[in-house]
N, C-alpha and C positions, 0 to 999 in steps of 0.2 A: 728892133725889140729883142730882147733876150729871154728865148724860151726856156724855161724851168721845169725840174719835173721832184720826183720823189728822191734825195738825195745832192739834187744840186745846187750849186753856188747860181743863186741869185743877184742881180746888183738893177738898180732903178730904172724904171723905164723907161723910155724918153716919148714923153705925152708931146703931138703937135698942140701950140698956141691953142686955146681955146675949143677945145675938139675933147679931150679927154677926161680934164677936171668937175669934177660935180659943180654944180652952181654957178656955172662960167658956161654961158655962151648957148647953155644948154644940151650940150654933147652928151653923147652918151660911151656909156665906158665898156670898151672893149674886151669881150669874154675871156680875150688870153691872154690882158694883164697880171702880172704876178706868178706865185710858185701856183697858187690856186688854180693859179685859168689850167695851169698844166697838167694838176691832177685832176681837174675834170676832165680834159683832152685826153690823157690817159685809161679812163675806163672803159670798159666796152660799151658800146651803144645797146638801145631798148629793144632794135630790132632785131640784135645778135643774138643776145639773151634770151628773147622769145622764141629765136631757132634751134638755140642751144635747148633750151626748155621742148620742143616740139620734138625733136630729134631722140632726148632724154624718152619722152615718154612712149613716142613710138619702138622706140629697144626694148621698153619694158613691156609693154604690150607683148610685142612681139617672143619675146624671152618666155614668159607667160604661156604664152602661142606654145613654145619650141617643149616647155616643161609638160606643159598638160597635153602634147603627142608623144615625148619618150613614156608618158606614165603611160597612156593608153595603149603603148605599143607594147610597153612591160605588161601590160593587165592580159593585152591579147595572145603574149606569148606565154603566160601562163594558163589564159583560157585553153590554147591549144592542146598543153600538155592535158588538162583536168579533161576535155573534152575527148580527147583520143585514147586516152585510161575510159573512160567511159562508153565511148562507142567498141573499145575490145572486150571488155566485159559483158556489155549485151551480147556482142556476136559470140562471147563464146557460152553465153547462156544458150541464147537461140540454140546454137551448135549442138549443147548439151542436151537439151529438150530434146530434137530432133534423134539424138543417140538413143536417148533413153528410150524415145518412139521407136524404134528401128527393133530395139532390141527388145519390146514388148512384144512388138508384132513376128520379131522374130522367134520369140519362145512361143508362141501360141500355134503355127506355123508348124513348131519342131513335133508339140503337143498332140497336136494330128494326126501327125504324119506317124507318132509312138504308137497312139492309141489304132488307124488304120491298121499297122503290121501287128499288135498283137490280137486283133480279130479277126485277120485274113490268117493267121497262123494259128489259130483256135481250129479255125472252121477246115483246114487242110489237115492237121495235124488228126481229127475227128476223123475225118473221112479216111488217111490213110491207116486210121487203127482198125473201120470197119474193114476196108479191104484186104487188109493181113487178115484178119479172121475169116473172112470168106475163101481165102486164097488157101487158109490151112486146112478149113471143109474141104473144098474142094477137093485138096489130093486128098485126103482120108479116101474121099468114096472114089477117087478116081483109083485109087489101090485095092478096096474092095472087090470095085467092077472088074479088075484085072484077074484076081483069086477066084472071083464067079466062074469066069471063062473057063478057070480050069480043073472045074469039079465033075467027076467024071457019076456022080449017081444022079441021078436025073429031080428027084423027089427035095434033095437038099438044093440042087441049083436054081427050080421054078421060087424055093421060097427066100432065096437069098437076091434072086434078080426082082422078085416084086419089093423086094425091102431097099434095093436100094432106087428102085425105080420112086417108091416113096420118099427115099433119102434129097433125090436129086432134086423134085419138087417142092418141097423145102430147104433145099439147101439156099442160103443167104448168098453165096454167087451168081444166082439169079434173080435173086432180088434186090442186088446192087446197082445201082447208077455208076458209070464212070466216067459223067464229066465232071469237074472238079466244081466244088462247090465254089469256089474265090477265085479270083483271077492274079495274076501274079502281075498283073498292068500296074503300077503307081503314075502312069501319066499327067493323071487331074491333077496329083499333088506337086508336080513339078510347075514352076514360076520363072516369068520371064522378065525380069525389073529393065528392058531396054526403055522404055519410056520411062520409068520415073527417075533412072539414069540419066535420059537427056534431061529432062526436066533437074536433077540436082546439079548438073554440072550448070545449066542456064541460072544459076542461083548467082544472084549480087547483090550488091547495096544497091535499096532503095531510090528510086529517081526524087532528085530533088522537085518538087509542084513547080512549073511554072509559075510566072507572077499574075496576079489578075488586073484586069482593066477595069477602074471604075467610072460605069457610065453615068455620066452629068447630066444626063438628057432624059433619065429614067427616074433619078435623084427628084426630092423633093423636100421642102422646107414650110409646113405650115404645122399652124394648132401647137405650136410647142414642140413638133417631134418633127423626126429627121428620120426618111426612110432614104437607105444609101444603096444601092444597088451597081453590081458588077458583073461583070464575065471573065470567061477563062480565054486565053488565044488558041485554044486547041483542049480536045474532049480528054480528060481525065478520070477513068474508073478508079485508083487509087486513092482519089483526096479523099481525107474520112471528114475533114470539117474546116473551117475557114474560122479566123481571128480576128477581128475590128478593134481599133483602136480610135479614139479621139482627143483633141482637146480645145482649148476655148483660148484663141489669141483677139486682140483687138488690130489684127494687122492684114489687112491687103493682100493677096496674090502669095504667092509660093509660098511654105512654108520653115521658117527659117529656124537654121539649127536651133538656137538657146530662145527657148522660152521659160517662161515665170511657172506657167500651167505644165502639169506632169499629162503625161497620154495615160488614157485610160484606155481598160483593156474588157470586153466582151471576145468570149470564149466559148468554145461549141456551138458554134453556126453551123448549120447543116445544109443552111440552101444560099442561092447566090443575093440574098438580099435580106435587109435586117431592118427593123425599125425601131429609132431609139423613143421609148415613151415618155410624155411628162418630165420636160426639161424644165429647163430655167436658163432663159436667153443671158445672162450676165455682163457678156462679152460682144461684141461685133459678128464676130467669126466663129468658125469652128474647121478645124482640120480632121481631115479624116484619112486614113490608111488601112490595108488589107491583105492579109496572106493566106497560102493554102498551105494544108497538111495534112503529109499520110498519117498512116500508123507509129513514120519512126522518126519521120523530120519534117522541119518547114522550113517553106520555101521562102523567098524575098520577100519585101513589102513591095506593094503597088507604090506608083509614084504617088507623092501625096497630092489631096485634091481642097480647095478649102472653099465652103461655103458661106454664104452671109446670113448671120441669124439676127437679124434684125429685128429689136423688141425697145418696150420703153424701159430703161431702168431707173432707176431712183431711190435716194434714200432719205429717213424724217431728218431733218433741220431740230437737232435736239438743242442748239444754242439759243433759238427763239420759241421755243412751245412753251405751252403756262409752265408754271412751277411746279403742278401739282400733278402732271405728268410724267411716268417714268420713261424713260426711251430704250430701247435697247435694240438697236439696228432695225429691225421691221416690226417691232415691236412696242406698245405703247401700254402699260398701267396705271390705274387713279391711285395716287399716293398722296391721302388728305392731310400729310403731316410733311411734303413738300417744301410748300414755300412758306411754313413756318422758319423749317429747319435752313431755308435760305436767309428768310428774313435775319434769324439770328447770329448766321453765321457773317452777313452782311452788317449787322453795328456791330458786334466783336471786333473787325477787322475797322470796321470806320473811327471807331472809337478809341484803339491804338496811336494813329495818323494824327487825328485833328479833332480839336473840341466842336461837339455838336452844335449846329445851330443852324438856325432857318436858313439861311445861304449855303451850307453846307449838306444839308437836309439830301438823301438819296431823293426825295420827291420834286427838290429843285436840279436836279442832278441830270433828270431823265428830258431827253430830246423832247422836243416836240414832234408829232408826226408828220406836221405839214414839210417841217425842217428833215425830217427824218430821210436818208440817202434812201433810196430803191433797192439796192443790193443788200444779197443776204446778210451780211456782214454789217448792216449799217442799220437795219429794224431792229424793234427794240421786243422784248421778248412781248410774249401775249402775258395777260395779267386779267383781276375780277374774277367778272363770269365768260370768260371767254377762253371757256377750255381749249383750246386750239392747238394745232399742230400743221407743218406743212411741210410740202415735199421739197427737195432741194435741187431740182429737176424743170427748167421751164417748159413749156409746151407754147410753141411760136408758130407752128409748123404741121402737116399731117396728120396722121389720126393715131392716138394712142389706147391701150385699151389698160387697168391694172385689176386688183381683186381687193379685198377686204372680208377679214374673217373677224368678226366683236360676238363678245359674249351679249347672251340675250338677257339676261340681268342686267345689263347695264342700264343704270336708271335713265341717261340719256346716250342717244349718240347720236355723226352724222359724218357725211362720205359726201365730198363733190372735188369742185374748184376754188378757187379764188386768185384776184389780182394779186401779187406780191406786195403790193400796196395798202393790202385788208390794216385797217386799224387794231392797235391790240387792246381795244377794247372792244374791239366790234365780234358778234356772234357772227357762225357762218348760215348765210341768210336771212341776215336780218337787214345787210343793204347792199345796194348794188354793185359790192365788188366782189362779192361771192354766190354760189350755187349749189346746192345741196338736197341730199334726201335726209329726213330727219325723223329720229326713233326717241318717242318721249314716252318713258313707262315710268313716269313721277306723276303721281296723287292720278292722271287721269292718262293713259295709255292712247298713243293716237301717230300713225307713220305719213310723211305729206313731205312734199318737195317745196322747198322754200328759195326764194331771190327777191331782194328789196323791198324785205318784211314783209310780204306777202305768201301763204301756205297752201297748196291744195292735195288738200287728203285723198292717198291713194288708196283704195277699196281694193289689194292685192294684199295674198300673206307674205306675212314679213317675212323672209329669207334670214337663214344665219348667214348666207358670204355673199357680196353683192359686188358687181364686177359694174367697172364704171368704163366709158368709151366715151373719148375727145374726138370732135374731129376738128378742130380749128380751124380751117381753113371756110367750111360750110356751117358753123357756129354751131356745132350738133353736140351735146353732151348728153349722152342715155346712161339710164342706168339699168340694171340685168341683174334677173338671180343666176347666179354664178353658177350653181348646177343644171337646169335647165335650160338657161338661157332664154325664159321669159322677160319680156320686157317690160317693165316696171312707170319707169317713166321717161320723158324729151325734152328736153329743155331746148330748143330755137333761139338762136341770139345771132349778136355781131359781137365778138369780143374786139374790144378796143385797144387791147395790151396783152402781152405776153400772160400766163395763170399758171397756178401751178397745183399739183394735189394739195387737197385741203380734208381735215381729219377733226374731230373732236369728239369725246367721251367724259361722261362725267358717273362717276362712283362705275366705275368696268373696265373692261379692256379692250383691244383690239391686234389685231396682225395684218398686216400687208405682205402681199404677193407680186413682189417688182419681175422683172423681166420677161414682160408677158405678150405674146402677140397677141394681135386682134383676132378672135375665133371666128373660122369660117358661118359660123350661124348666125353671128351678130353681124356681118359685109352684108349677107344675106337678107336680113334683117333691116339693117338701115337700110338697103336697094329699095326695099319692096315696101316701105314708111315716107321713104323720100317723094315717091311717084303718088301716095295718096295721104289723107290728112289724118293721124293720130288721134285715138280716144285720148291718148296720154298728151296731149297738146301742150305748149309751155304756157305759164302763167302770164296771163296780162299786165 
């Protein structure tokens, strides 16, 4: 056979007898007849290509990798520079402060020590002026007494010695004090800075906080909130307060770099334990981390620790709720001009396509139920009077707990379960594949739990938020006012199939409260219902 490729001289093949010809013999024709068979021989094969392809993308990846570490190593070497501009600036704030201290205390000091010498030099300066005048008395009459001595007539010396004899007793050198009024001591005002000497020279940068350890065994996960608690590895007087951080993955064990969710940051903790309030379970998990700080830096993060926040979440199924419902995430309003404005906008579009007519008809159009798939995607929306709504969330499994906030105008409402299967004409509670508490303030006001058309009026006040509890597995659906956690009513079953939240309002509104755990009042609650028999009993 002469193999051929791109370029080459060709010439005929030489086919064996009966082997190679179509229609003859039945043979089949050999792949690397012709210039053809060669250029396919010639291209690369599917599985090189897909190595080439793997190889490709792992560079890129990688490349990526290599880009976004030069950037961060350029970001870090400019944080260096901005951060060590900044830590010299403080220290020579600090520095300066401390100057300016020094040199306060040092004029005040000086001040003292001015005002001491010129009152010690008042008080001398007085006393050596009285002393010179005593001192000049004195010789006056010590000169006198000497001219006394030498008067030779008797009559003049008796009266010059009584005169000075007077003189002397009066005279102010005797009625001098001469110890010094001041002392010429400054000792008290002299200062000995050896200790605050040592103490400035012992001056440094701040110690970085150790990193803290958070204990899991102290940690706790109920009611919605998360009290995290840690320790230090060693006593710290210096930390002025601790930093918590969180965030919300839906992942398993360690925390890994790139997440969807940003950490959030709580600030100014003052003691080794925090409690976060009034959450919203959204997510699986929760990560948490933790640092210490003094006055001038902080320290590392703790390693991270991740707990399991475990709740039911869910959201409304706004492709099957009536028409005349508004959806907006947890959200539901009566909008009586609805499925008008669907209706119309539904022949506008039909009427474009295809001439109207009974076979073409939207009312021949629509499934039937019994045909109607089970999955969300395959029911057909609710329509009539069957304002309806439901959750997009099955409940197969354990116990769920969620809440419900409807305005109290609403002419009607109601809160339970239902099979996914509910008919969309069917009310909730009006047959067996639904379960509900029902609020009717049309023409005659009356609140009662309903399941396969049957009602019994509960004799409790109505609640504005009503918090519902599944337990599936023990057939238990209760429902609760949601601020105290009174218990309203129980519904006792066997559920047969999967259910799911079930909602409906007419002329109102409502809110739902997804990610919520079971509250410890209501564990409590069912504990202590399950051992005895309920005023609130289910309906026969």
């Amino acid at each position: 056979m002469q193999r051929g490729g791109p370029g080459a001289r060709t010439t005929s093949p030489v086919v064996p007898r009966g082997r190679g010809r179509p229609g003859r013999g039945g043979g089949r024709r050999s792949p690397f007849v012709g210039g053809g068979g060669a250029e396919r021989r010639g291209r690369p094969g599917m599985g090189e290509q897909e190595s080439i392809r793997k190889i490709i993308t792992t560079l890129a990846v990688k490349n990526e990798e290599i880009q976004n570490f030069i950037y961060s190593l350029k970001q870090m070497m400019q944080n260096v520079q901005d951060n060590s501009t900044r830590a010299q600036e403080d220290l020579d704030a600090e520095f300066q402060s401390l100057f300016v201290l020094l040199d306060e205390l040092k004029e005040e000091m000086v001040t003292k020590i001015k005002q001491e010498r010129a009152q010690r030099t008042y008080e001398l300066q007085a006393q050596l002026a009285a002393c010179t005048k005593a001192l000049e008395s004195s010789e006056e009459l010590l000169e006198a007494a000497n001219q006394t001595l030498g008067m030779a007539n008797d009559h003049e010396f008796h009266q010059a010695a009584k005169q000075i004899k007077d003189s002397v007793t009066m005279a102010p050198a005797f009625r001098l004090s001469l110890k010094a009024k001041a002392s010429d001591n400054m000792s008290h005002l002299m200062v000995d800075f050896a200790q605050e000497r040592r103490i400035l020279q012992a001056i440094a940068f701040l110690p970085v906080p150790s990193t803290p350890e958070i204990d899991l065994a102290e940690s706790l996960v109920a009611d919605n909130c998360v009290t995290l608690s840690w320790r230090m590895p060693e006593e710290d007087t210096k930390i002025d307060h601790y930093v918590l951080e969180y965030r919300r993955t839906n992942f398993e064990g360690p925390p890994r770099a790139k997440e969807d969710q940003p950490w959030m940051v709580v600030e100014g903790i003052r003691s080794t334990e925090y409690t976060l309030p009034r959450m919203k379970f959204d997510m699986k998990y929760m990560n948490f981390r933790v640092r210490a700080c003094n006055k001038a830096v902080a320290g590392e993060f703790s390693e991270p620790v991740t707990l399991e926040t475990r709740a039911f979440t869910f959201r409304l199924d706004a492709s099957t709720c009536h028409q005349n419902l508004r959806v907006e995430e947890l959200s539901v309003e009566w909008d009586a001009t609805g499925g008008k404005l669907q209706d119309v906008k539904a022949r506008e579009k039909d009427g474009k396509g295809r001439t109207a007519s009974p076979a073409n008809s939207p009312a021949r159009a629509v499934q039937s139920p019994k045909r109607m798939s089970l999955g969300r995607g395959g029911r057909d929306r609710f329509t009539a009077e069957s304002y309806t709504v439901l959750g997009d969330t099955l409940i197969d499994g354990d116990d769920h707990y969620w809440e419900v906030q409807f305005d109290r105008d609403s002419k009607a409402f109601g809160v339970g379960v239902a099979y996914r299967s509910l008919g969309k004409f069917d009310q909730l509670g009006k047959t067996s594949a639904s379960w509900c508490l029902h609020l009717n303030n049309w023409l005659q006001v009356s609140f009662s739990a309903k399941h396969a058309n049957k009602a019994k009026v509960l004799d409790v006040p109505v609640p504005d938020c009503i918090g519902v509890h599944c337990n599936f597995p023990e057939g238990i659906l209760s429902f609760y006012n949601a601020r105290t956690k009174q218990l309203l009513h129980t519904f006792r079953t066997k559920f047969t199939q999967p259910v799911l939240p079930a909602f409906m309002v007419w002329c109102g509104s409502f809110q739902v409260s997804s990610g919520l755990q079971v509250p410890s009042a209501v564990r409590c609650l069912q504990k202590r219902s399950s051992t005895a028999s309920s005023s609130n009993a289910s309906l026969p």
